[in-house]
C-alpha positions in Angstrom: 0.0 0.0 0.0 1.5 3.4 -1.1 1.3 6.0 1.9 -0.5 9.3 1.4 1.8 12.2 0.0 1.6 14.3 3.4 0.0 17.9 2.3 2.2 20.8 3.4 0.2 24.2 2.6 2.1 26.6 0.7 4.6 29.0 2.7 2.7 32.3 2.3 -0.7 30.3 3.2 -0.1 31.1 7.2 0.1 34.8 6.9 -3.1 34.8 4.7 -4.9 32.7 7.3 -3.5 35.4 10.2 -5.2 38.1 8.2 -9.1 36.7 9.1 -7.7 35.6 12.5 -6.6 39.1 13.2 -9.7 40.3 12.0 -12.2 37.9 14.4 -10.0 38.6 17.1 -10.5 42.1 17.6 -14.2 42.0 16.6 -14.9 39.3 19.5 -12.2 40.8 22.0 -11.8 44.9 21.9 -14.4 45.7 24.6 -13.0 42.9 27.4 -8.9 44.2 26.4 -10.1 47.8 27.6 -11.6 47.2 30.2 -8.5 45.0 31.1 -6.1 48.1 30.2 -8.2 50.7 32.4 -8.0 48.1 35.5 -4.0 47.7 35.0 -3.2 51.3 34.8 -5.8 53.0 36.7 -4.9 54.2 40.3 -7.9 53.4 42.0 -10.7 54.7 39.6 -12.3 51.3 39.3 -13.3 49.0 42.1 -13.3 46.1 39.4 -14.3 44.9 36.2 -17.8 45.0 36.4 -18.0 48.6 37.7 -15.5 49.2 35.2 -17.7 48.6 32.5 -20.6 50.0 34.0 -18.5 53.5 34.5 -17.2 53.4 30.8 -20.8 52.6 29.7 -22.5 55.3 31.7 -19.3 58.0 31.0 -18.3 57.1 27.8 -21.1 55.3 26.4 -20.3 51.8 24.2 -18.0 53.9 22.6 -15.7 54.1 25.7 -15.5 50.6 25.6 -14.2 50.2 21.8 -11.8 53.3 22.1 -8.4 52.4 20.6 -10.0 50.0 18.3 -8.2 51.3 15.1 -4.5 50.5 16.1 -5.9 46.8 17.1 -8.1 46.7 14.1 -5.4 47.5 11.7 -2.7 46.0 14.0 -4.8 42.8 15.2 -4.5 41.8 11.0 -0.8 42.6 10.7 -0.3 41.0 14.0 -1.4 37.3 13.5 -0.7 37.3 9.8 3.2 37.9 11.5 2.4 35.5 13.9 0.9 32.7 12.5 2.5 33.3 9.0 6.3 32.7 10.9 4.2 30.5 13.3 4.0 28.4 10.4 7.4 28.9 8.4 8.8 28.2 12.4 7.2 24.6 12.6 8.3 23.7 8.8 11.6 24.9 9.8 12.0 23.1 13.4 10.5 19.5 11.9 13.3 19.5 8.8 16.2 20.5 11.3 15.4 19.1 14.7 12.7 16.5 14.3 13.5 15.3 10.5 13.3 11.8 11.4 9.8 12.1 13.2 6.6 11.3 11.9 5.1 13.7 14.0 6.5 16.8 15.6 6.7 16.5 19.2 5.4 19.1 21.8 8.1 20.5 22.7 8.8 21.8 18.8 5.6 23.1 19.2 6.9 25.5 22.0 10.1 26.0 20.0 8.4 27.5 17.3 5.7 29.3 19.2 8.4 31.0 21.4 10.0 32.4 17.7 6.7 33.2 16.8 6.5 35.5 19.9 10.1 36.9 19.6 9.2 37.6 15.8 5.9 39.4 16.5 6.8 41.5 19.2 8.7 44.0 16.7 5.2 44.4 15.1 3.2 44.4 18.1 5.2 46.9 20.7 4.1 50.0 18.7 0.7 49.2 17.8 0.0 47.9 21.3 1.6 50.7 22.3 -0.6 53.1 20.7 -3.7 50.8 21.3 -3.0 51.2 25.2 -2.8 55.0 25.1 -5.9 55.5 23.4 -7.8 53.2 26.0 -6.6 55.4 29.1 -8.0 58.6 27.6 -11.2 58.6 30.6 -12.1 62.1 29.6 -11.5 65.9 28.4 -9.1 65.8 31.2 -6.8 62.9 30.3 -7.1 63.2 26.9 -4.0 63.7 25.2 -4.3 62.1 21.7 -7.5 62.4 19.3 -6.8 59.1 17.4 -4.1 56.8 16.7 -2.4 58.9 13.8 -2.3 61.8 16.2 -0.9 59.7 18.6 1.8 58.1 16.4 2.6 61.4 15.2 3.5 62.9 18.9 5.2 60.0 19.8 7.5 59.7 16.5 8.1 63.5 17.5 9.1 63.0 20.6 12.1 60.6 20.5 11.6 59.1 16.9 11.4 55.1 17.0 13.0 55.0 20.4 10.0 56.2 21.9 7.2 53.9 19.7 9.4 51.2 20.9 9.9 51.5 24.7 7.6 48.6 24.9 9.7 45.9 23.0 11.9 44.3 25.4 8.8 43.8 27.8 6.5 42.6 24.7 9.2 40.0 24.5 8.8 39.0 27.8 5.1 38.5 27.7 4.8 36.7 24.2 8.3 34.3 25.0 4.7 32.7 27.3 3.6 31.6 23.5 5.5 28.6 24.3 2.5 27.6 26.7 0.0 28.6 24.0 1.1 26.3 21.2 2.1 23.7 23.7 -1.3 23.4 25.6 -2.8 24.0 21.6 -1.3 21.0 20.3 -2.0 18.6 23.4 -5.8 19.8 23.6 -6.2 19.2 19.1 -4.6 15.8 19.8 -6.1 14.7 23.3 -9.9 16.1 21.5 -8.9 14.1 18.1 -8.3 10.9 20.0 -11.3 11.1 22.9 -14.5 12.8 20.7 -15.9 12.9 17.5 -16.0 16.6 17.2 -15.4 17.9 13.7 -11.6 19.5 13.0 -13.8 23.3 13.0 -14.8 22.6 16.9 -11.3 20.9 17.7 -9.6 23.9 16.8 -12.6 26.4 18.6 -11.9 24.3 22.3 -8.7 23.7 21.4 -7.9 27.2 20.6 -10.2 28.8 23.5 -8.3 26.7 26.1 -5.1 27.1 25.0 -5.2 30.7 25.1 -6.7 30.3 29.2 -3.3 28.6 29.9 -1.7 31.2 28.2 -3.0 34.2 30.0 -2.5 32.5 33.2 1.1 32.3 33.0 1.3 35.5 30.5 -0.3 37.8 32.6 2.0 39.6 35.3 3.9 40.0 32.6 1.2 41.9 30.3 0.2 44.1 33.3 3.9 45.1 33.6 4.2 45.7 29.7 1.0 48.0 29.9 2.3 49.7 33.0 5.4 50.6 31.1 3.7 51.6 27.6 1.1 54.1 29.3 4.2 56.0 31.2 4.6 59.4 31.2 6.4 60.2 27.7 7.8 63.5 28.6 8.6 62.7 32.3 8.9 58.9 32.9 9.0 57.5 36.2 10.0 53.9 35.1 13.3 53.6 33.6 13.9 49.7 33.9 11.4 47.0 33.2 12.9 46.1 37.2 11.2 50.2 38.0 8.4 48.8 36.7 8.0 45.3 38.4 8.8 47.4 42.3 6.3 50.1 40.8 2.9 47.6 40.4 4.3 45.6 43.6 4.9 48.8 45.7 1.9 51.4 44.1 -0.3 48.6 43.5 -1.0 46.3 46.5 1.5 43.8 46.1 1.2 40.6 44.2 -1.8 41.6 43.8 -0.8 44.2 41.5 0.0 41.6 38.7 -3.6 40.3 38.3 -5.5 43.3 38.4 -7.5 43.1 35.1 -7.8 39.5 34.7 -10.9 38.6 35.1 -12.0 40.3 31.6 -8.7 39.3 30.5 -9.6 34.9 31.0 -13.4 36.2 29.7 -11.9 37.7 26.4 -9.1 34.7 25.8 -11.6 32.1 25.3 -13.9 33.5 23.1 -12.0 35.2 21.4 -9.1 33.4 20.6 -11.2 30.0 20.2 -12.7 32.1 17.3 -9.7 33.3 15.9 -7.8 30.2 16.0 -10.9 28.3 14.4 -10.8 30.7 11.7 -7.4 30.4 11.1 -7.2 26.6 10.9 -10.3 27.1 8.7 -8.2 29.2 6.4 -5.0 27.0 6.2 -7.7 23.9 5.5 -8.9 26.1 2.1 -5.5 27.4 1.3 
């Protein structure tokens, strides 16, 4: 019996798939990642997620709640078709050179090629997350420094050129290197659900995907509130100079270790959704391509 030629989808086919994740991503998640921002930067304003929300609604109306969507609307696209395209070239790359002699790619190349994914991304995902962040502390008249996302690009760039759009790579680093737990847990949960249910490959990828990205925030997440910590600082006067100012700043200003989780409850609420929808689209994608 001849074996099946295995089908490898052509090289370009992950970035196109990233596009439509991207895009169902920011749709599904926008309103839960502000209401996460506000939490993690805001001295006291909110006593938590719920009356979060209910503030921003009542202030701000739903509009409060989608403001900095552009950046992640435009950036959201760019940033998974980065991701999962090199994603992609990533896992071709570690099963010829690591694994060649495996039918299968083990877990751990999984993580391998998940933690380049993250390193890759992050130089396309520090200044749009960056300008994404600003834009959702803006409360009011008072604190509002930036009319849009061009505006804010442009005062940035003006201020220190790329050095300042980019304070917030080193700690974007440091929060996506936790992809390795992502595209670990995603490939355990797509093979555990494949052996154990007859679910069709659309709803493996949807679970898979949703819980993959919980495990993900759980470990990722002291480090996302430090990144957002150190992206919202004062541009003309900043008070954190070190990603270490920033870690004693949330632990000192923000009641100790509990500093690190404000924000997660909309945080775990958006990942699963969210990401089980992007992740289905994507795999959706790859499937036509």
């Amino acid at each position: 019996m001849v074996e099946e030629e295995v089908r490898h989808p052509p090289r370009y086919a992950g970035f196109i798939a990233g596009v439509f994740s991207g895009m169902m991503k920011n749709a599904v998640g926008h309103p839960f990642d502000s209401v996460k921002v506000r939490l993690q930067t805001s001295d006291g304003r909110f006593k938590g997620p719920l009356d979060c929300t209910l503030k921003t609604l009542r202030y701000e109306g739903i509009r409060g709640l989608y403001k900095g969507f552009t950046p992640p609307l435009v950036g959201w696209v760019l940033m998974d078709s980065v991701m999962l395209g090199s994603l992609t070239v990533y896992r071709r790359l570690v099963k010829d050179y690591i694994y060649p002699d495996e039918k299968k790619m083990p877990v751990i190349g999984h993580s391998l090629a998940g933690l380049g994914a993250g390193i890759t991304v992050s130089f396309v995902a520090a200044p749009i997350e960056q300008l994404k962040a600003r834009l959702q502390v803006q409360y009011d008249a008072k604190s509002k420094v930036y009319t849009g996302p061009i505006d804010c690009l442009v005062k940035l760039v003006k201020h220190d050129g790329l050095r300042t759009i980019y304070k917030g790579l080193i700690p974007t680093m440091i929060f996506r290197s936790n992809f390795v737990v992502l595209w670990a847990a995603y490939e355990v949960l797509t093979n555990w659900f494949k052996a154990n249910t007859q679910l069709s490959n659309a709803a493996i990828n949807f679970w898979a995907g949703g819980f993959s990205a919980s495990c993900f925030w759980v470990t990722a997440y002291p480090a996302d509130v430090v990144k957002n910590v150190i992206m919202t600082d004062s541009v003309e006067n900043p008070k954190l100079k070190k990603y270490s100012d920033a870690v004693k700043y949330v632990y000192n200003e923000r009641g100790g270790l509990r500093g690190f989780t404000r924000g997660f409850v909309p945080s775990i609420l958006r990942s699963f959704p969210a990401n089980a929808a992007a992740l289905a689209t994507f795999e959706a994608v790859m499937r036509l391509l």
